[in-house]
C-alpha positions in Angstrom: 0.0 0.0 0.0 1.1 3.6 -0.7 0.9 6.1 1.5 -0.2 8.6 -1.1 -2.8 6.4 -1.8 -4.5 6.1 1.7 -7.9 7.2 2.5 -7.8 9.2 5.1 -5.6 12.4 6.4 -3.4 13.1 9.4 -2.9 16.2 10.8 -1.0 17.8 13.9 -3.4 19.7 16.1 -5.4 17.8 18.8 -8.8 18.2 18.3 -10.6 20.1 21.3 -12.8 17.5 22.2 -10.4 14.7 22.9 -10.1 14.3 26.4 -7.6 10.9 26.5 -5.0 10.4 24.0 -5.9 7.7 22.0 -9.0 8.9 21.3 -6.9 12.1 19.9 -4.5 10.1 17.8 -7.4 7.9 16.3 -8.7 10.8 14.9 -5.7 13.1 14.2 -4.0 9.5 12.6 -7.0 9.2 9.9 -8.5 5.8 11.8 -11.8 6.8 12.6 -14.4 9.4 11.3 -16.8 10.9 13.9 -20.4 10.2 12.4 -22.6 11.1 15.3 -22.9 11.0 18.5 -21.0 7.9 19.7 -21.2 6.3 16.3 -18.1 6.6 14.2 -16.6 5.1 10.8 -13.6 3.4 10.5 -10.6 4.4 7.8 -8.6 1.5 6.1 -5.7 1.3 9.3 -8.3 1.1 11.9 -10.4 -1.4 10.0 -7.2 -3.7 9.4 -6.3 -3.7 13.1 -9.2 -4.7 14.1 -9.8 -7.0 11.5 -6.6 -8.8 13.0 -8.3 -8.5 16.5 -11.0 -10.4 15.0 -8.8 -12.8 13.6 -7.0 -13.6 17.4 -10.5 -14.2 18.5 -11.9 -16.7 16.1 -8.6 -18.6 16.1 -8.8 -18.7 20.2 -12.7 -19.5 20.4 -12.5 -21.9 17.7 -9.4 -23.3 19.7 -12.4 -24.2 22.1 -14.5 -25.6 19.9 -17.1 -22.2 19.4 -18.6 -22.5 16.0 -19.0 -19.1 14.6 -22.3 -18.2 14.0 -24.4 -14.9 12.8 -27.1 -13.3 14.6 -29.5 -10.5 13.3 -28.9 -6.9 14.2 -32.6 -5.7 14.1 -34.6 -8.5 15.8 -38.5 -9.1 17.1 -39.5 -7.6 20.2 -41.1 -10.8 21.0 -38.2 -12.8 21.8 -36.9 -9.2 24.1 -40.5 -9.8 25.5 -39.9 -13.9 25.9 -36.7 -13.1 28.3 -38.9 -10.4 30.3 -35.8 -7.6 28.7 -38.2 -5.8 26.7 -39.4 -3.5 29.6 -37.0 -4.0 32.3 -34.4 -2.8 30.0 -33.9 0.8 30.0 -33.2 3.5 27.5 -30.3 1.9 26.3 -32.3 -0.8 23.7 -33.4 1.0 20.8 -37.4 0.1 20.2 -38.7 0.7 17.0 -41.4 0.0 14.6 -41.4 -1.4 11.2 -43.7 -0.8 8.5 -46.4 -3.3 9.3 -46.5 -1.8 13.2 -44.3 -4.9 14.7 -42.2 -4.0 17.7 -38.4 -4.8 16.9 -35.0 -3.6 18.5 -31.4 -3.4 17.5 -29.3 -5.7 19.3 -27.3 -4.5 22.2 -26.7 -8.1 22.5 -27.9 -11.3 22.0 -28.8 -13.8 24.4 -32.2 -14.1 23.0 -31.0 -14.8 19.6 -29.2 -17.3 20.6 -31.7 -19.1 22.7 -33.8 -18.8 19.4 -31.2 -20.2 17.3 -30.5 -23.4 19.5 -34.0 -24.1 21.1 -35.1 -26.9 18.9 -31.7 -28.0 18.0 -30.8 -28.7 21.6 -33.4 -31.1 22.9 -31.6 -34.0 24.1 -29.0 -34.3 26.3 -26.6 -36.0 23.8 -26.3 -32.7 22.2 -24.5 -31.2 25.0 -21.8 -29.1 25.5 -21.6 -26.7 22.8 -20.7 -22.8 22.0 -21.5 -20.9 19.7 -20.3 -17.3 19.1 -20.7 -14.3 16.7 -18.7 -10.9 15.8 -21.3 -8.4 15.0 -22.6 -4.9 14.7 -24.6 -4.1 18.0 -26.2 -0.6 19.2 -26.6 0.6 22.7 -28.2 3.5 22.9 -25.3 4.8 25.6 -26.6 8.1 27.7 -22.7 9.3 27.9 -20.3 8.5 24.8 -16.9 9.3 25.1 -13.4 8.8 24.9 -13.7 7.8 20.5 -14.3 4.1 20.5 -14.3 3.6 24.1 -17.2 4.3 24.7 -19.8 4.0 21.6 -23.3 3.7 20.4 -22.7 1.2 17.8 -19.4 -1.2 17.9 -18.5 -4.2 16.7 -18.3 -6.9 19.5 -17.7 -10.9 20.2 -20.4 -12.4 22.0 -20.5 -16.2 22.8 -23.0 -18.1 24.2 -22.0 -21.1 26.0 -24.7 -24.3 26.8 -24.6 -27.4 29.7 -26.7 -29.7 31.3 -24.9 -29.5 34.4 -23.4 -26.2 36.8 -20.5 -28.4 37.2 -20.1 -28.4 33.0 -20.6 -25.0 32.9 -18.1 -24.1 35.6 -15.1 -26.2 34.0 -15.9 -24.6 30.6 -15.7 -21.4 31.8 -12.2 -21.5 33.2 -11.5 -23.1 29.8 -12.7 -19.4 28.2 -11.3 -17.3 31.5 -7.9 -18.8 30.0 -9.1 -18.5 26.4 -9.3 -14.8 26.6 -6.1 -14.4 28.8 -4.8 -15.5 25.2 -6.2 -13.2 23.6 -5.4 -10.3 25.2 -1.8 -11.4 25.3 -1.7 -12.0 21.6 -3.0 -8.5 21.3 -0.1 -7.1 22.6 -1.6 -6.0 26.4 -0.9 -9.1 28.3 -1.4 -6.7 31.7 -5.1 -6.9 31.0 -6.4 -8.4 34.3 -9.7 -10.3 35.4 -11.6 -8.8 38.0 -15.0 -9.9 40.0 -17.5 -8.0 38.7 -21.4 -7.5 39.4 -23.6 -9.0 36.3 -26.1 -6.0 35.7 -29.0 -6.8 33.2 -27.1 -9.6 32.3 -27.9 -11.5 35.2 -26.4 -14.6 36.1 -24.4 -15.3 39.8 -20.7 -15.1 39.0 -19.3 -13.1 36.2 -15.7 -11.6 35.5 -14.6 -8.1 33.6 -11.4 -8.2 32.0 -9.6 -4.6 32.7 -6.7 -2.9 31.4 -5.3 -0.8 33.7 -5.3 3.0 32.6 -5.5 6.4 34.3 -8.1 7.2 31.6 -10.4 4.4 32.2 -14.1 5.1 33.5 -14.4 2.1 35.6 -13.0 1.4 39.5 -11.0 -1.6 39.9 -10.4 -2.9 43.5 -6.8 -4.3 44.0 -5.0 -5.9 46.7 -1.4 -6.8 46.4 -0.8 -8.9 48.9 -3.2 -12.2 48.5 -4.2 -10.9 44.7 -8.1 -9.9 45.4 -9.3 -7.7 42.5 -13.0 -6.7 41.7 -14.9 -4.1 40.1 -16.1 -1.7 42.3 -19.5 -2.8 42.3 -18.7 -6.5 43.2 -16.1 -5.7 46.0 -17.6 -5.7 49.6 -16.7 -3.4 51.7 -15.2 -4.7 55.4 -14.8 -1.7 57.9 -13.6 -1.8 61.4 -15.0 0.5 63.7 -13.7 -1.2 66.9 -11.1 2.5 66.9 -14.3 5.2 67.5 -15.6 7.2 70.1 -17.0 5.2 73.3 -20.6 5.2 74.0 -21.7 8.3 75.4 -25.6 10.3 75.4 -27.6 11.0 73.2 -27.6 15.0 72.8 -30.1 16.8 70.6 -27.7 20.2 69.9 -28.5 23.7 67.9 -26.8 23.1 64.4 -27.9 26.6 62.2 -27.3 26.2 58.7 -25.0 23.3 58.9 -26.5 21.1 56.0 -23.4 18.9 55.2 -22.0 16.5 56.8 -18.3 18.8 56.9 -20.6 22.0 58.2 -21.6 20.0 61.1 -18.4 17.9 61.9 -17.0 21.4 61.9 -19.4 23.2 63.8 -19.0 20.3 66.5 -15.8 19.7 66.8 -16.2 16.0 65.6 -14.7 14.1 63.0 -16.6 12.9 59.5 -15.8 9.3 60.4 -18.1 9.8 63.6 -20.8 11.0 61.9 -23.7 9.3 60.3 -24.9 11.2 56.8 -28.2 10.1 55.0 -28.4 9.8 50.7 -31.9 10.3 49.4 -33.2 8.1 47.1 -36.6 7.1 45.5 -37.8 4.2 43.3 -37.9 3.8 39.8 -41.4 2.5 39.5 -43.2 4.0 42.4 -41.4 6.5 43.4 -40.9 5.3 47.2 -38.5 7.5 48.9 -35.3 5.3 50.0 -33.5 6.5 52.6 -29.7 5.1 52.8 -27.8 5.7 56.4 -23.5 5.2 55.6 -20.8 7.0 57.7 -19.9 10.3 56.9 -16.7 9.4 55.0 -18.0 6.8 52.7 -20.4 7.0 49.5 -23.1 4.9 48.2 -22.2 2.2 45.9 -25.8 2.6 43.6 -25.4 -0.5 41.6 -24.9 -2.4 45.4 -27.8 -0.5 46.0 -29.9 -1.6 43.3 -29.2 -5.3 43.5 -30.2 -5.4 47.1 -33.7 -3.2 46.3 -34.3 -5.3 42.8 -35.1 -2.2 41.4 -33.7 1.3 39.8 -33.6 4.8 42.0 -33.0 8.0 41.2 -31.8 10.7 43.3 -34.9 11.9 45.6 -37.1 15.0 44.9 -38.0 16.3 48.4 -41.5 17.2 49.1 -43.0 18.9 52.1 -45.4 16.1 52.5 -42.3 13.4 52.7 -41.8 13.9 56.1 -38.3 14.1 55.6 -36.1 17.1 56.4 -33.1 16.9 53.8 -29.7 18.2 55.8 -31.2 17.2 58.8 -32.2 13.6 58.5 -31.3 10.9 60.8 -32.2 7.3 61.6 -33.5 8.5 65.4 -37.2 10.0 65.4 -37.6 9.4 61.8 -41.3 11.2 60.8 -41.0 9.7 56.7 -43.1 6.7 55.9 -39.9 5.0 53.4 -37.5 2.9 53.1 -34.3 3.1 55.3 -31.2 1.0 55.2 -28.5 1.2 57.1 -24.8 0.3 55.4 -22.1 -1.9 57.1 -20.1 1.0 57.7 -22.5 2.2 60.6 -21.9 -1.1 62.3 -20.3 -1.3 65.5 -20.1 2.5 65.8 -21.1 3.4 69.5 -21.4 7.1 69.4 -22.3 9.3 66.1 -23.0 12.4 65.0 -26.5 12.4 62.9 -29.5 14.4 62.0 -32.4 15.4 64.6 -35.0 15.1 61.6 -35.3 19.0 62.1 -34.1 22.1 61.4 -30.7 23.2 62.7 -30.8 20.3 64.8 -28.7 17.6 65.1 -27.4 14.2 67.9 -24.6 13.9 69.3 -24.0 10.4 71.2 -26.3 8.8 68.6 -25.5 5.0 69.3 -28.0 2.9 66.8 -28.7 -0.4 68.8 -29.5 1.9 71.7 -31.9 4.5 70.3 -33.3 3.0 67.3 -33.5 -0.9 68.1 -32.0 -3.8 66.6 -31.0 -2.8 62.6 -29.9 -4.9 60.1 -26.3 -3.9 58.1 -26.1 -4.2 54.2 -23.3 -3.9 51.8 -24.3 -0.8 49.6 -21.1 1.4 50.1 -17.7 1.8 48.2 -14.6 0.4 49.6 -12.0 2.9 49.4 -8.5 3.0 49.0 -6.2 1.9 52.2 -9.5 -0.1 53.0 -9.7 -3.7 54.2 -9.3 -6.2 51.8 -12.2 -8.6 52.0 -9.9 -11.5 51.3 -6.8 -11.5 53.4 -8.3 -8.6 55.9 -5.8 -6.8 55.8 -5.8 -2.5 55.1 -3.9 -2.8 51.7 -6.4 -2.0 49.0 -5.9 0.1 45.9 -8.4 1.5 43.9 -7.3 2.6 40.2 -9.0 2.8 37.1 -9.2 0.6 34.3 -10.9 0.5 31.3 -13.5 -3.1 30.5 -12.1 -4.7 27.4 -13.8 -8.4 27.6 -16.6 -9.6 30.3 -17.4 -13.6 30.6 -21.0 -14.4 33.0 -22.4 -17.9 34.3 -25.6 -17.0 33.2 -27.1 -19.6 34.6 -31.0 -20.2 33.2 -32.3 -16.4 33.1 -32.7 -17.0 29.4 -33.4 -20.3 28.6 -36.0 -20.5 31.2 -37.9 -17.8 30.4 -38.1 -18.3 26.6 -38.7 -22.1 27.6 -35.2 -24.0 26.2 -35.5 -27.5 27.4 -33.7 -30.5 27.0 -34.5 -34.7 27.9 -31.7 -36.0 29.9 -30.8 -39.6 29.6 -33.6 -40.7 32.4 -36.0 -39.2 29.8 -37.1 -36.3 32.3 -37.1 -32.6 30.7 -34.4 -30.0 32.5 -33.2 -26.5 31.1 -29.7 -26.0 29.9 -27.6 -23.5 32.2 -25.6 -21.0 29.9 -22.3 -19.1 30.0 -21.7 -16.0 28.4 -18.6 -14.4 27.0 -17.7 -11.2 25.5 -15.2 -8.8 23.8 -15.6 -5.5 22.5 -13.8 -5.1 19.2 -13.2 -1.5 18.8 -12.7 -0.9 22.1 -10.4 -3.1 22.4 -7.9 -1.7 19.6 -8.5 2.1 21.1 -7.6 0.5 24.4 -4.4 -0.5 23.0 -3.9 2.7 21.8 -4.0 4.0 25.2 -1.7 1.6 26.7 0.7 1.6 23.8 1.5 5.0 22.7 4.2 8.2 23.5 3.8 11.6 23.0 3.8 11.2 19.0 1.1 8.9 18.2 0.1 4.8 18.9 2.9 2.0 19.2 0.7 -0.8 17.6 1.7 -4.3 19.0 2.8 -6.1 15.4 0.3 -8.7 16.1 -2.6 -6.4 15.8 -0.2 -3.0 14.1 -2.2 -2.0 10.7 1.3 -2.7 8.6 4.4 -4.2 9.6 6.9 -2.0 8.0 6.3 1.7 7.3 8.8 2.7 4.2 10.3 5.7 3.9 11.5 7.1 1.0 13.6 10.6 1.8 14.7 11.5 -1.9 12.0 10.9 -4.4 14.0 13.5 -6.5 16.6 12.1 -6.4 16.8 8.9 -8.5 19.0 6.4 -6.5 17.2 6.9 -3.5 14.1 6.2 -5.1 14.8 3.1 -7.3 16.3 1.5 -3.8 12.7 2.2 -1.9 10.5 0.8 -5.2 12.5 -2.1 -5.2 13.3 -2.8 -1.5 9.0 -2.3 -1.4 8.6 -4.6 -4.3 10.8 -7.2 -2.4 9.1 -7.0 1.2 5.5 -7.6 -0.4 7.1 -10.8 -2.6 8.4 -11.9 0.8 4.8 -11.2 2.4 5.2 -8.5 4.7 2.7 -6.1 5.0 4.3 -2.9 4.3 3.0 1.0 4.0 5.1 3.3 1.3 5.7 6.7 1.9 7.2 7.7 -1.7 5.6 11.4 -1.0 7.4 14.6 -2.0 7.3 15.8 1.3 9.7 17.5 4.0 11.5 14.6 6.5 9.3 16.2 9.7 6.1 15.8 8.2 7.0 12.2 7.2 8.0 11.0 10.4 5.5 12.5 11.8 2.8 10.6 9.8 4.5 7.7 10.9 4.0 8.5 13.9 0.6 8.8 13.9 0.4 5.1 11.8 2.0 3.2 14.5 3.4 0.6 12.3 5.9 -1.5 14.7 9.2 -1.5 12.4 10.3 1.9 10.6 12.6 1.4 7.4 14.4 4.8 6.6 15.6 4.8 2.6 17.9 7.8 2.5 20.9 9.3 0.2 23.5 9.4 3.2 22.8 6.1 4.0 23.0 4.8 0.9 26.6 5.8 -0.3 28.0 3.3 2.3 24.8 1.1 0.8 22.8 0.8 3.7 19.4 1.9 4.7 18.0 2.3 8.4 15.9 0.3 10.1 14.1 1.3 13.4 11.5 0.0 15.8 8.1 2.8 16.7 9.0 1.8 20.2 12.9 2.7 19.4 14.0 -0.6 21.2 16.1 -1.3 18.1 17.4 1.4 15.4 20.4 0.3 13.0 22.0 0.2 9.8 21.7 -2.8 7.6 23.1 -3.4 4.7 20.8 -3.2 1.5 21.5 -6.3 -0.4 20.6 -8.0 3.4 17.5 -5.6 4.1 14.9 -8.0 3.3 16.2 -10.8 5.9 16.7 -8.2 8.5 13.1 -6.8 8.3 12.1 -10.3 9.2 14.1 -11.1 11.2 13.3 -8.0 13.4 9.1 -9.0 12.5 10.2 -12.2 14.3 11.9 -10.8 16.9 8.7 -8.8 17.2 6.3 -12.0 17.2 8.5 -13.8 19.6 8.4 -11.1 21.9 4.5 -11.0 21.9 4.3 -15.0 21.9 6.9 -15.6 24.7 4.3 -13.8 27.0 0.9 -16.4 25.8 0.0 -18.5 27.8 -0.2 -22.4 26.5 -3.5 -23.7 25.2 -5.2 -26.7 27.5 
């Protein structure tokens, strides 16, 4: 390929509205094209990296005997409506109507589909195990895009569907998979990716894992702890606190608090610290709008998603009325005058004395001590662990929380799906069961950008070769000049006999702008065809990531390009893991 020829332009400045850089050098490099709102298209080099993403995943899936399959992208409400999605889903599914009035949706993914596909073929226990996957189009109607391919509306994405006859079946395939995309991200070219416990959302299902790279631009909370190797999502990680250090038990004191609203006005106004105090987060249902009331200690925050797992249903953030009863930045759990519900989060317990709300104006306790004053409670999980907290493993204080960004999820689904759109199987005693399912899935797109953002310096991407949109970028510094350019035609000529996938830059253009394109491409291995170099006949040949840069002689060129391309591979390889 020349570069002349590529669709697509590069340019210097940083566009305004790229916040993390590989969003910026997707677009400045000529990968993507914004299209609207979270919905972009892809130029040639994007398209060709992930096109080799694509192939690592259907060689590591079909390594596990997945058979590739193809669902639809618009499908019939009826089979959303079958799985009980269709309402309980939010705004994310896009509803629509075609032209004879039928309810349909774009797939944000597929479970129903491939329930659909596999209900009638799997009826009898002989059939059992089998996976079957797909690498399609989807559309999620995201609230937020951001961040280029992050972070779409439409992307490209893996999705496998996994079926047993046993837990204990599903279980030993899914470490087969948990391994089968460690592989893949390795191959990539990010073998730092890590797994994480993660909370299962919509998808449902009782144990489920998010693969994260690790990245000060990802949106998502990953919990850490280095010494026994816990790591989970921040929704999934519980959150152990030890109060056994706080103030001893004293009386309760109703005292004159004016205008002190938050919980740092009244600690300050009292002389007490926020980890004595007791702060209340207003919440109200979804569906009925019941006011939720949610007790945690002063320095902690709600964890919504814990929140909404333990309610089994959404909230929003409350809309105070007069007639609630409830007096916001004066609410506490003693002489409560609200008719809602109130929980009360695990880091309240064993707290003795607190600082809280009076339920009235200005006023506030001091010496609130729960089992004393408001009876016997019951303590739930719906708080964030924080960093230095306990780890819920080992018990020690050594947890980190950084960010990361979700490149691959896997779920034991369990029967959600093919119980509710009635999947059943005879087993070999002739009695009818339903097949438990595993889920599995990688985000294509997101992927590659996510690369992007762990590979890159201050010029532009270092593409992994395994998934880089060339091999070798070409360089031709003289096209005036006729020696320099009969060495770059034919050294191009040679490397695409020999099969390497090479870019050639045989522009009339300064050295800076050159380089700097090249830059922007990424491509692993840099060969440099130049007048200077050639009088002692040699040309250059340098890595992107600058680990190698030498002189090599031309008539050797060739055989030195791929050996460095192996060198390359090797490098990438020597950090896979083995296949089962």
């Amino acid at each position: 390929m020349k570069l002349k020829n590529l669709v697509g332009d590069r340019f210097k400045e940083r566009p305004s509205d790229c916040v993390i850089d590989s969003h910026a050098f997707t677009v400045r490099g000529g990968y993507i094209k914004y299209v609207a709102n979270g919905i972009y298209s892809l130029y040639p080099p994007m398209k060709r990296i992930t096109k080799k993403i694509e192939q690592i995943i259907r060689e590591e899936m079909d390594a596990i005997d997945g058979q590739e399959v193809l669902f639809p992208v618009a499908l019939p409400g009826s089979l959303w409506e079958e799985s009980g999605r269709f309402e309980s889903v939010g705004e994310e599914l896009l509803r629509f109507k075609d032209r004879n009035g039928s309810q349909m949706v774009l797939g944000m993914t597929h479970e129903e589909a491939a329930v659909h596909l596999v209900r009638e073929y799997g009826q009898t226990y002989t059939k059992y195990p089998f996976m079957i996957y797909q690498i399609q189009t989807k559309f999620r109607d995201e609230a937020r895009p951001r961040a280029g391919l992050i972070r779409v509306r439409e992307f490209t994405m893996k999705d496998a569907y996994s079926f047993h006859t046993s837990q204990e079946d599903l279980e030993r395939y899914y470490d087969i998979c948990y391994k089968a995309y460690n592989r893949i991200f390795q191959r990539a070219g990010v073998p730092e990716v890590i797994a994480v416990q993660s909370d299962s959302g919509m998808m449902g299902g009782s144990i489920s894992h998010e693969y994260m790279l690790l990245a000060d631009a990802g949106e998502d909370s990953i919990v850490i702890c280095e010494e026994c190797g816990y790591r989970a999502n921040m929704e999934a990680a519980a959150n152990c606190v030890d109060n056994s250090g706080t103030l001893p038990m004293g009386e309760l004191e109703k005292v004159y608090t004016p205008n002190c609203k938050t919980i740092d006005e009244v600690t300050n106004y009292l002389g007490a610290s926020v980890e004595s105090s007791c702060k209340a987060v207003m919440y109200q249902k979804n569906m009925t709008d019941e006011y939720v009331i949610v007790f945690v200690r002063g320095d902690y925050e709600v964890n919504e998603t814990k929140l909404v797992n333990y309610l089994g249903e959404k909230v929003h953030p409350a809309e105070i009325t007069e007639e609630s009863g409830i007096v916001p930045g004066f609410t506490g759990p003693y002489d409560m005058k609200c008719d809602c519900t109130v929980i009360y989060d695990v880091s309240l317990k064993g707290m003795e004395n607190m600082v809280a709300g009076a339920n009235e104006v200005d006023y506030h306790y001091k010496g609130l001590n729960l089992a004393r004053d408001c009876g016997e409670v019951e303590y739930v999980d719906v708080s964030k662990i924080q960093n230095g907290g306990i780890c819920p493993c080992c018990g020690k204080k050594t947890i980190q929380v950084k960010r990361g960004i979700e490149v691959g999820n896997i779920f034991q689904l369990g029967t959600k799906y093919s119980a509710s759109m009635g999947m059943t199987y005879t087993d070999a005693e002739g009695n009818e069961k339903t097949p438990i399912m595993g889920c599995y899935g990688i985000g294509v797109g997101r992927l590659a950008a996510s690369v992007c953002e762990a590979r890159h310096d201050e010029n532009g991407p270092i593409w992994p070769i395994s998934i880089a949109p060339w091999q070798v970028h070409l360089c031709c510094m003289r096209v005036d000049q006729e020696e320099c350019k009969q060495a770059a035609d034919e050294l191009y000529t040679k490397l695409q006999n020999a099969g390497v996938e090479v870019i050639y830059d045989d522009r009339d253009v300064r050295a800076g702008a050159m380089f700097a394109d090249a830059d922007l491409l990424g491509v692993p291995v840099r060969v440099v065809v130049g007048p200077k170099n050639l009088k002692n006949h040699q040309i250059e040949l340098v890595t992107r990531d600058k680990s190698i840069s030498k002189l090599v002689d031309v008539d050797h060129a060739v055989s030195e390009i791929q050996a460095v391309i192996n060198a390359l591979f090797e490098e990438i390889n020597a950090k896979v893991e083995p296949r089962m």
